[in-house]
C-alpha positions as CSV (number, residue, x, y, z in Angstrom):
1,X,77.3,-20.7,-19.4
2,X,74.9,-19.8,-22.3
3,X,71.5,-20.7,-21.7
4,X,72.2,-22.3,-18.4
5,X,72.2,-21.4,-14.7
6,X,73.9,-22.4,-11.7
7,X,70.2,-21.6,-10.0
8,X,68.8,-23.9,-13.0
9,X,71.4,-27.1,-12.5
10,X,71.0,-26.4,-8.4
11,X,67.6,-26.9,-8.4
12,X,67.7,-29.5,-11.0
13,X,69.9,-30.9,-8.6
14,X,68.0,-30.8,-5.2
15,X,64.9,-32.2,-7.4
16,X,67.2,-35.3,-8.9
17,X,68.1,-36.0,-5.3
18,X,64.7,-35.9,-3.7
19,X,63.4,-38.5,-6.2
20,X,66.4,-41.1,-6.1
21,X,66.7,-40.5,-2.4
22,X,63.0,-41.6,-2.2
23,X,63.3,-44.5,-4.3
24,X,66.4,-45.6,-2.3
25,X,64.5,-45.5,0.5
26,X,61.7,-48.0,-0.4
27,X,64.2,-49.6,-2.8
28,X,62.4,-53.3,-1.6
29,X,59.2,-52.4,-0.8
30,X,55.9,-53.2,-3.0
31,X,55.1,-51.7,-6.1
32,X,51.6,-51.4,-7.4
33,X,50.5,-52.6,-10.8
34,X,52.5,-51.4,-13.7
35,X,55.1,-50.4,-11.6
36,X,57.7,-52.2,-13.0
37,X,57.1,-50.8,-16.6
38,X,57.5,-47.3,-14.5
39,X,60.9,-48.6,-13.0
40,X,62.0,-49.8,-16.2
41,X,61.5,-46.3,-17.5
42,X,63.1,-44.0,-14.7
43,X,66.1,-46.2,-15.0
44,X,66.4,-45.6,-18.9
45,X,65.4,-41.9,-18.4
46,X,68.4,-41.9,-15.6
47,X,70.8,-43.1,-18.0
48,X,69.6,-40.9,-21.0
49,X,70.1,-37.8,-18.6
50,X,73.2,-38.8,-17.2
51,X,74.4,-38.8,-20.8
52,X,72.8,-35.5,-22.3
53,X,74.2,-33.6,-19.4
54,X,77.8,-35.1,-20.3
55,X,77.1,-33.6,-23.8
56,X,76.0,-30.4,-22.8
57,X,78.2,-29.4,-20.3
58,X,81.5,-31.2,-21.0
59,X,81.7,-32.9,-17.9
60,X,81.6,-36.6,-18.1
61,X,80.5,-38.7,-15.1
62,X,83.1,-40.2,-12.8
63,X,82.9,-44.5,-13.6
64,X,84.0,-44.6,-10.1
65,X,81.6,-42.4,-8.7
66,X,80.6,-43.6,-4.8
67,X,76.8,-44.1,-4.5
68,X,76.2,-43.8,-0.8
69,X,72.6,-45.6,0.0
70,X,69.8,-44.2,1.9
71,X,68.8,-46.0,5.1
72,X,65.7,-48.1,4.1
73,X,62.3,-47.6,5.6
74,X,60.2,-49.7,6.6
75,X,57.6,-50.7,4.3
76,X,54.3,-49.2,5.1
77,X,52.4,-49.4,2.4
78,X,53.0,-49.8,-1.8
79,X,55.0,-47.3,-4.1
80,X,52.0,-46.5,-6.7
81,X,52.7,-46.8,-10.4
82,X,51.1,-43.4,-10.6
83,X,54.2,-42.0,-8.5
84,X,56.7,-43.7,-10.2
85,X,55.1,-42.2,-13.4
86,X,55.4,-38.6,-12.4
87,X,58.7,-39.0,-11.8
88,X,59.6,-40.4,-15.1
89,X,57.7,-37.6,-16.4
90,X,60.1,-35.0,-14.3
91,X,63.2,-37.0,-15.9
92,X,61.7,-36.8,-19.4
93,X,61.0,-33.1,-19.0
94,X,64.5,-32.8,-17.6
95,X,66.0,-34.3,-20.3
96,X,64.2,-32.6,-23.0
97,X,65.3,-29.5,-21.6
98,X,69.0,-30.4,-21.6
99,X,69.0,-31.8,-24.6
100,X,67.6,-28.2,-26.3
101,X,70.5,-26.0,-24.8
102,X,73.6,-25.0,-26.1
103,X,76.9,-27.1,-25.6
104,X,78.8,-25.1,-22.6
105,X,81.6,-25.7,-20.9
106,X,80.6,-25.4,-17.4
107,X,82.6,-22.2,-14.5
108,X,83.9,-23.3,-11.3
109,X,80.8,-22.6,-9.8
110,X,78.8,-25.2,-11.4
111,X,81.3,-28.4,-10.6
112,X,79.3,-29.0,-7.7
113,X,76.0,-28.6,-9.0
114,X,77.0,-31.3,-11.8
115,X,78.6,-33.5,-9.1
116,X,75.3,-33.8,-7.7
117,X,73.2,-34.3,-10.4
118,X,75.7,-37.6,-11.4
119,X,76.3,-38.9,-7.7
120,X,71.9,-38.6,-7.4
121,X,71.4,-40.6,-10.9
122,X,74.0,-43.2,-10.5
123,X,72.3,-43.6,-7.2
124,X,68.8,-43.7,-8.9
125,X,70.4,-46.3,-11.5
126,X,71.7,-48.5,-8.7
127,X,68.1,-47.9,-6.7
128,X,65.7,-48.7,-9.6
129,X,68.0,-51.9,-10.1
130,X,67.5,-53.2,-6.7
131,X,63.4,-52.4,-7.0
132,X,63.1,-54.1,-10.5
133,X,65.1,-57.1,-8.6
134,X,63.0,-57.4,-5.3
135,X,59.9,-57.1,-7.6
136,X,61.2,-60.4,-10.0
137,X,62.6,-61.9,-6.6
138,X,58.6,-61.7,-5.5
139,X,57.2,-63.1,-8.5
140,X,55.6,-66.7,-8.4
141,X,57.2,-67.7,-11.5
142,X,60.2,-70.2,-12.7
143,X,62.3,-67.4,-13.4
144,X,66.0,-66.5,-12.1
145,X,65.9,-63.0,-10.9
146,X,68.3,-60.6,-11.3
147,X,69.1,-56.5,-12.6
148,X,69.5,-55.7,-16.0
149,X,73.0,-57.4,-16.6
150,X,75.0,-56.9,-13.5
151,X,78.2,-59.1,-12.5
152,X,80.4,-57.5,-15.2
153,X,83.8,-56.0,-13.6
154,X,84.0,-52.3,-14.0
155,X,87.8,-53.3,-15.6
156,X,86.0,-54.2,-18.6
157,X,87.1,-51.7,-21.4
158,X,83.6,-50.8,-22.2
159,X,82.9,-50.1,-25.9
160,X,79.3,-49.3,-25.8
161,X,77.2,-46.9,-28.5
162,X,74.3,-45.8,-26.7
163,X,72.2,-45.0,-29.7
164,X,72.1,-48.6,-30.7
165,X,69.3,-50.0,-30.5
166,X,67.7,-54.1,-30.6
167,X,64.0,-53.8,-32.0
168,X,61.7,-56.7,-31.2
169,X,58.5,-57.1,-32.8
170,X,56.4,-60.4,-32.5
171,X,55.0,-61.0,-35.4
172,X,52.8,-64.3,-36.6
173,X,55.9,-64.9,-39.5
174,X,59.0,-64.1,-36.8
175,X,57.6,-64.9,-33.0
176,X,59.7,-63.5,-30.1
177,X,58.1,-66.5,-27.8
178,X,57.0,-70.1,-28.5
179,X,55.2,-72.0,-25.4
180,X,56.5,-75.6,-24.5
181,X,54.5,-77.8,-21.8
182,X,52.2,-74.5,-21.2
183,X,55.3,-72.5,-20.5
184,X,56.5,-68.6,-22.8
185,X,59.9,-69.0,-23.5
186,X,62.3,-67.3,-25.9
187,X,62.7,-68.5,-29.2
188,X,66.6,-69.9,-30.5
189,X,66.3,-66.7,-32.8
190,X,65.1,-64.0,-30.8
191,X,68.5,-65.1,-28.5
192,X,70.5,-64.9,-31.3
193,X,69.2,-61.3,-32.0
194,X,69.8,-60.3,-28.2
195,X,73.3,-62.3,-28.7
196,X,74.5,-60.1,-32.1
197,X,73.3,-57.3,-30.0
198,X,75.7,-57.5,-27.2
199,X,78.6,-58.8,-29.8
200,X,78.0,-55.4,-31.1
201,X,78.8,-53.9,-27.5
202,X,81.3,-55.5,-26.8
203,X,79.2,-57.1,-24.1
204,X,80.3,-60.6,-22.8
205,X,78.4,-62.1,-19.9
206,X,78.7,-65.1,-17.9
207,X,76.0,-68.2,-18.2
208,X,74.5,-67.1,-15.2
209,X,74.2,-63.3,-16.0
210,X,73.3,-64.2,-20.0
211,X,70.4,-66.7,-18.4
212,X,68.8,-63.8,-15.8
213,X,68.9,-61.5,-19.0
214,X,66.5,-63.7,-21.4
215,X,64.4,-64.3,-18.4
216,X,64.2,-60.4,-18.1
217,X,63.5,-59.9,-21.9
218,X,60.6,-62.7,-21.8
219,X,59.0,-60.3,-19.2
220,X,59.7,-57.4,-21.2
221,X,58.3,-59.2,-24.5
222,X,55.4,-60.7,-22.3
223,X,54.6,-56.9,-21.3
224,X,54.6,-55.1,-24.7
225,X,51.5,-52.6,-24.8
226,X,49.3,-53.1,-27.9
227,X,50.1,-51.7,-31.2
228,X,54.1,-51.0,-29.9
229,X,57.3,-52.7,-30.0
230,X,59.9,-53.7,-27.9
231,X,63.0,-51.3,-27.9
232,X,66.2,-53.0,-26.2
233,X,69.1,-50.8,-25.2
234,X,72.9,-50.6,-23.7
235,X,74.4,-48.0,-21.5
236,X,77.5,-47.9,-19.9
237,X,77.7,-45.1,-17.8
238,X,79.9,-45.4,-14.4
239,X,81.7,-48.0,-15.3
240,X,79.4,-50.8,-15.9
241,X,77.2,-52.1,-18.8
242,X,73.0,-52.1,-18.2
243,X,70.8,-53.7,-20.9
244,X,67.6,-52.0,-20.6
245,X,64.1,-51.7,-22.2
246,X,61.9,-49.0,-23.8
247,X,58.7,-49.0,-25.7
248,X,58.1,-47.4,-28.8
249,X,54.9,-47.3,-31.5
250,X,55.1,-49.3,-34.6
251,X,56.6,-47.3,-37.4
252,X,57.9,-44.8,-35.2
253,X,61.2,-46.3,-34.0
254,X,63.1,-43.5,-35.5
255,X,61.6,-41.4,-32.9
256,X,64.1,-39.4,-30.6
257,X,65.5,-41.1,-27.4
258,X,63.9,-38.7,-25.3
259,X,59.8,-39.9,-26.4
260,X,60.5,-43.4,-25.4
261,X,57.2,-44.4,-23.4
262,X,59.1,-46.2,-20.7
């Protein structure tokens, strides 16, 4: 396979499962501040590999893939934003390097290599989902909490493009937010941009599900860094549909995929 190893996608392998093996672990324990913008990161840098191996190898991930969960540990102390940060940088790296290789269809003696790598991130996808949820669950705020946009049956003939994109800026003509009785909420058009945005994906969610995913964007909006802009984005790798965010400098949104800051 030109350009790369069954040494290379072994190790890449081993390193995949250490970190979502980790994060399974502790997946409700305590994350320090800015973790969640890390979470929200390595679960968009999951996805984002998961596809670029598919391209480069030929081997698409199974939708019914079995995620097997780690035991959980006890908590003993907080997951550090600084860790979670490293390991987005590994994915990043990762990806990057995928993404420069050669297509190849991958020998015999790679199937098992690739197995791992997909069983590891649709276990990291599933992981980071249940960490982003217990750290909304322990917020003291009116808000519902709940993943990205779960509840949607796997049956669901899933007609997603992964390179579309929803960008959100807040701007003093077009606000994201207005404030009633002291309290951010989501303006009647910035729903109607998130709702032409799932149209577009085929995406169809329940009141419930639709209502846990505009309390999810007004954290996202409420946590745009200065001078950047809010990048929304659909996967739907094993099966199900995930709405997830990224953040991208102003006048840069054209950027590739793989320089998302989160």
């Amino acid at each position: 396979m030109a350009g790369i190893t069954i040494d290379e996608l072994e190790k890449a392998a081993r390193n995949i499962e250490r970190i979502s093996t980790f994060i399974g672990e502790r997946r409700d324990w305590k994350v320090g501040d800015g973790g969640e913008t890390m979470a929200t990161a390595i679960r968009a840098r999951a996805g984002a590999l998961a596809e670029i191996l598919a391209e480069k190898i030929g081997e698409d991930p199974d939708p019914e893939i079995q995620v097997d969960l780690p035991p959980k540990l006890a908590p003993a102390a907080e997951i550090s934003a600084d860790r979670l940060a490293k390991f987005d940088q590994f994915l990043g790296q990762l990806t990057g390097w995928f993404a420069a290789q050669e297509p190849a269809k991958a020998p015999g003696d790679c199937r098992e290599a690739i197995h791992s790598i997909h069983s590891s991130l649709a276990l990291m996808c599933r992981v980071t989902d249940d960490l982003l949820e217990s750290m909304a669950a322990d917020e003291p705020m009116p808000a519902i909490a709940g993943r990205y946009v779960d509840g949607i049956g796997s049956s669901q003939d899933l007609k997603i493009d992964p390179s579309a994109r929803l960008v959100l800026e807040d701007t003093e003509n077009k606000p994201l937010l207005q404030t009633f009785k002291g309290i951010s909420e989501l303006t009647d058009e910035t729903k109607d941009l998130l709702g032409d945005f799932l149209a577009s994906q085929s995406i169809e969610l329940e009141p419930d599900d639709l209502r846990r995913l505009h309390d999810r964007l007004l954290k996202w909006i409420e946590g745009v860094p200065l001078n950047q802009v809010l990048v929304v984005k659909a996967s739907g790798l094993y099966g199900k549909p995930s709405i997830f965010s990224s953040y991208q400098p102003k006048g840069n949104i054209d950027a590739a995929d793989e320089e998302d800051s989160t």
